[in-house]
C-alpha positions as CSV (number, residue, x, y, z in Angstrom):
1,X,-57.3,38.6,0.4
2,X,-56.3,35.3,-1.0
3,X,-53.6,32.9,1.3
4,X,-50.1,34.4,1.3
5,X,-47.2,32.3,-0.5
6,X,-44.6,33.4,2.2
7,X,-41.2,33.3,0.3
8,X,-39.1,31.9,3.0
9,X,-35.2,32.5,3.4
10,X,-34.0,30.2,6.3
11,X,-30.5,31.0,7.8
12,X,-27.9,29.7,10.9
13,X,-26.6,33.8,11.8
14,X,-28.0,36.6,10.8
15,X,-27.0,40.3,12.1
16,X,-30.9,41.1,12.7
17,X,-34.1,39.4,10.4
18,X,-35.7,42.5,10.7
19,X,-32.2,44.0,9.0
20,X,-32.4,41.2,6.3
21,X,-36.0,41.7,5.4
22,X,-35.4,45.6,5.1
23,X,-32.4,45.0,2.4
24,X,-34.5,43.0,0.6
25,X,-38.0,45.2,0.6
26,X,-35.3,47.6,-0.6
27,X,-35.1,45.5,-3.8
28,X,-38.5,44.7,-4.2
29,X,-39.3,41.8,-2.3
30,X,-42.8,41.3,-1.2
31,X,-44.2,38.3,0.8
32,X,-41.2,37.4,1.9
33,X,-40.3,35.1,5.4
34,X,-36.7,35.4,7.0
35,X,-35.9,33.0,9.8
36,X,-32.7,32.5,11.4
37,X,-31.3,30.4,14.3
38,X,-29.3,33.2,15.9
39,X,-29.4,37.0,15.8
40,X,-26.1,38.8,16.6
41,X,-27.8,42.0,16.6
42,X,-31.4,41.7,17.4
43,X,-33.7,44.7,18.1
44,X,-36.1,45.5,20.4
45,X,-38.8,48.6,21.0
46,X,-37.6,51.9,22.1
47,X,-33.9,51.1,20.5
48,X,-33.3,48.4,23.0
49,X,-31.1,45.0,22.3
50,X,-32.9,41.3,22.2
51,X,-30.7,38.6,23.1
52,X,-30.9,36.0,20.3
53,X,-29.2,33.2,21.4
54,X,-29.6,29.7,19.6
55,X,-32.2,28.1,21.1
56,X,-34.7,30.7,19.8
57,X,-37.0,31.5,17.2
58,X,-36.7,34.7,15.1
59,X,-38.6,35.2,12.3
60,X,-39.7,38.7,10.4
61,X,-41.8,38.8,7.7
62,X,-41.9,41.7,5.3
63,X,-45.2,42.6,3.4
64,X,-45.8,45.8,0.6
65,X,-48.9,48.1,1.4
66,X,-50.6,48.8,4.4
67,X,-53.4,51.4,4.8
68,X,-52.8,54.3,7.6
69,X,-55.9,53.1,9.0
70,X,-54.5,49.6,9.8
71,X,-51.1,50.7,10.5
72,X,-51.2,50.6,14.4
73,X,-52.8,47.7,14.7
74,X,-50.4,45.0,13.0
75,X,-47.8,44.8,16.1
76,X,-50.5,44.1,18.6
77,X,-52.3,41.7,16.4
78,X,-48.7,40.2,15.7
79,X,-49.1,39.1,19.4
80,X,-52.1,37.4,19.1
81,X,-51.2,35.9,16.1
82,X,-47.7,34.4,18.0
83,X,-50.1,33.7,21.1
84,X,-52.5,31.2,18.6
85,X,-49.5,30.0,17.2
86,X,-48.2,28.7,20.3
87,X,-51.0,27.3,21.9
88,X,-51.1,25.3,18.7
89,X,-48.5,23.8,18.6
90,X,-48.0,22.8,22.9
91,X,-50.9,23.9,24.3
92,X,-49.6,26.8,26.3
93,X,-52.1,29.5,26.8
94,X,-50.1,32.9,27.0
95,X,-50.9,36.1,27.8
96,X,-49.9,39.8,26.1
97,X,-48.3,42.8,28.4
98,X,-49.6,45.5,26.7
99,X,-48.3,46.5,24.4
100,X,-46.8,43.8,22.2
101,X,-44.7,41.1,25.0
102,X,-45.9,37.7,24.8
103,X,-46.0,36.6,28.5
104,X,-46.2,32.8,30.4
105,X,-46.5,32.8,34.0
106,X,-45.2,36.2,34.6
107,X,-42.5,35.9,32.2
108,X,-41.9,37.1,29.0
109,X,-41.4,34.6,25.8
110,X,-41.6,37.0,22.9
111,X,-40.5,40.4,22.2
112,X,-42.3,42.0,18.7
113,X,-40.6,45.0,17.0
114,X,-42.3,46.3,13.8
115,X,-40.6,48.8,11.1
116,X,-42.0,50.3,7.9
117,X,-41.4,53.0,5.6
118,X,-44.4,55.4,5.5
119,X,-45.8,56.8,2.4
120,X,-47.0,60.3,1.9
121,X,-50.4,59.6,3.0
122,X,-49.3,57.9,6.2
123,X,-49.3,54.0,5.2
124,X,-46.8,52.0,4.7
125,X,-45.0,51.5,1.1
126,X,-44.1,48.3,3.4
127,X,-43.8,46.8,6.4
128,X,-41.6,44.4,8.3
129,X,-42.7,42.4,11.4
130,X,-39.9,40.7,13.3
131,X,-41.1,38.4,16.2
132,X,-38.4,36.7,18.5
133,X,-39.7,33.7,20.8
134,X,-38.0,31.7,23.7
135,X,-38.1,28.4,22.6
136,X,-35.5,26.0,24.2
137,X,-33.2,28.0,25.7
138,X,-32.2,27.0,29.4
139,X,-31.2,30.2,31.5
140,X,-30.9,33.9,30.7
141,X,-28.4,36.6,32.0
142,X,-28.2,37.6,35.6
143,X,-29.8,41.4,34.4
144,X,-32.9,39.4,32.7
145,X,-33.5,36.7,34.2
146,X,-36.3,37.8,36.4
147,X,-38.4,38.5,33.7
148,X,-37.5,36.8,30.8
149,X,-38.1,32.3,30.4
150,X,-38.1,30.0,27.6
151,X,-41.1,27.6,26.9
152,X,-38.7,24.8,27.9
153,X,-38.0,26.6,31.1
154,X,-41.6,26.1,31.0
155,X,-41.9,22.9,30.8
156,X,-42.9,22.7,26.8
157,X,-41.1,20.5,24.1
158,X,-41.3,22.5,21.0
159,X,-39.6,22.6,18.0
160,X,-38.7,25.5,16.5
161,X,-39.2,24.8,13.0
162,X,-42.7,23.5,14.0
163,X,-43.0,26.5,15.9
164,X,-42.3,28.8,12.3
165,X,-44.7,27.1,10.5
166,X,-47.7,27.6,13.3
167,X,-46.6,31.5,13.5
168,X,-46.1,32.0,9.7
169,X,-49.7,30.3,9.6
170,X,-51.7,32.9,12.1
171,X,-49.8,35.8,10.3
172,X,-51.6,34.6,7.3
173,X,-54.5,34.7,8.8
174,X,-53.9,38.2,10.8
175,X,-53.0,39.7,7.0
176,X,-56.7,38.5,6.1
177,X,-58.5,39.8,9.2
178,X,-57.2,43.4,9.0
179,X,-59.7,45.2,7.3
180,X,-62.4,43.2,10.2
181,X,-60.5,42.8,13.6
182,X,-63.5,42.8,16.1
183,X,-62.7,39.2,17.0
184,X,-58.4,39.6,17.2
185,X,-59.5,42.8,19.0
186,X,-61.7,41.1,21.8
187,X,-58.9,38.3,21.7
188,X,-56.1,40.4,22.5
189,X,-58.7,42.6,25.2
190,X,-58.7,38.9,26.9
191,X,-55.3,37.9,26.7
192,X,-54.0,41.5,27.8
193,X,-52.8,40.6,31.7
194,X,-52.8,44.7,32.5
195,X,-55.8,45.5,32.5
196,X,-58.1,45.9,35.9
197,X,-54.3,45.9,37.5
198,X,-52.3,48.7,38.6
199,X,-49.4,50.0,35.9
200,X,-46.6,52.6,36.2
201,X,-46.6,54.4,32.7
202,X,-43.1,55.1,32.2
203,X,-42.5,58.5,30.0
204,X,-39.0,59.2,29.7
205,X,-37.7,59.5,33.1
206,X,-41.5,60.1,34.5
207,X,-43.2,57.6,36.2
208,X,-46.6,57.9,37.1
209,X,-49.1,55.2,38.8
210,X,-52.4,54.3,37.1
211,X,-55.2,51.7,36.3
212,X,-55.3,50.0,33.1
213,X,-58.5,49.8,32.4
214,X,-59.1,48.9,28.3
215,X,-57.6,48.8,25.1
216,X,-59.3,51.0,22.3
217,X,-60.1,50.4,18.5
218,X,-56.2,51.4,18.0
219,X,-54.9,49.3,20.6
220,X,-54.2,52.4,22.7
221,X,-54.0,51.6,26.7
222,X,-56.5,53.6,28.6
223,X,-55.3,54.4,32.0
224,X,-57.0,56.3,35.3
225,X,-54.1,58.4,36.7
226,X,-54.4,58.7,41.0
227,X,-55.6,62.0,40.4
228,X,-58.5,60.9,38.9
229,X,-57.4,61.8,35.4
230,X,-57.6,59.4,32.1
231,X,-55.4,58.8,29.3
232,X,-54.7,56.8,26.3
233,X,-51.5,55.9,26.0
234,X,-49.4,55.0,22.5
235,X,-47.0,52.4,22.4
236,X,-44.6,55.0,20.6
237,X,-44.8,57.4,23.5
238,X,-44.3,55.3,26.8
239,X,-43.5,52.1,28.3
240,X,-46.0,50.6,30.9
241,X,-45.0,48.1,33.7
242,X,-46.8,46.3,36.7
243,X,-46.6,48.6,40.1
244,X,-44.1,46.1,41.4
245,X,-41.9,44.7,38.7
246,X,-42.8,43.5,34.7
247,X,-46.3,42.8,35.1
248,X,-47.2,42.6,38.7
């Protein structure tokens, strides 16, 4: 496909960008970029809350048409693609907990949350991709600050605006590489910091221990149960931590 002309709205407050970008796929928009300074209600997987202080980047982008096939594969890529655009722009090389948080050190800098509205044979009539980094903010909440940092907190000077550009850049070129993902697929295999470790695969209020051990065509985590058993586990169905806390 030819380079996207994102069509970007930029804004101080916003209730959710992911909210903004669904309103206006609703009246046709396509190709469209909606970045906003702060989030009052941002949105996580699973129905959970993301804190969107200022500081922050948060940024969906809202595309029309996407195979069945491909589906599944856009939020993981999305990680890669905010991975690239990171290291390009400071330097920092970041890691993905499976399936879609964009991790530095053992803490995470980027929650993803895609929605779409599915067509009759499965695709999506279109798609929104909402990404919210930690950019430059200095502390967190008591309940999140174990796991959660900032680049800053990092020790990495970036600008959020420069930051935008990078990401809106590498989701250009993850839009082009979806019909041939072999090399985002291998990229995402290295960066993923589960596998070969010990995971608890949280299913509603079950809890089981396992070894990640590899990420199929579909992005699906395989896992070896204690019992000896495998499975491949969907990002829709479960939630997968380390043994001892958010990755470890």
């Amino acid at each position: 496909m030819p380079p996207v002309a994102w069509s970007i709205l930029r804004c101080d407050e916003v209730d959710s960008t992911n909210n903004v970008c669904k309103t206006l796929a609703a009246q046709g928009a396509d190709n469209t970029a909606v970045i906003a300074r702060r989030q009052t209600a941002g949105k996580g997987r699973l129905g959970r809350s993301f804190l969107s202080p200022e500081g922050g980047l948060y940024l969906s982008v809202l595309w029309r048409g996407c195979p069945a096939g491909q589906l599944l594969t856009v939020t993981p890529l999305a990680a890669v693609a905010v991975c690239r655009a990171i290291q390009q722009v400071c330097g920092a090389v970041c890691g993905i907990k499976w399936c879609n948080d964009v991790v530095l050190n053992g803490k995470k800098l980027c929650g993803i949350l895609t929605e779409s509205s599915l067509r009759p044979d499965g695709g999506a009539e279109w798609l929104v991709v909402g990404i919210g980094v930690n950019v430059a903010q200095t502390a967190f909440p008591p309940d999140i600050a174990d796991m959660a940092a900032s680049l800053a907190m990092q020790g990495y000077s970036v600008s959020p605006d420069a930051l935008a550009d990078a990401l809106l850049e590498q989701l250009t070129a993850m839009r082009q590489a979806l019909p041939h993902l072999q090399a985002w697929r291998e990229e995402y295999r290295r960066r993923c910091v589960n596998l070969g470790r010990p995971v608890r695969v949280l299913r509603g209020d079950a809890s089981r221990q396992a070894m990640a051990l590899d990420v199929d065509q579909q992005f699906g985590l395989t896992v070896r149960y204690e019992n000896g058993e495998t499975e491949t586990v969907r990002s829709g169905e479960v939630s997968v931590r380390g043994l001892y806390g958010y990755i470890e």
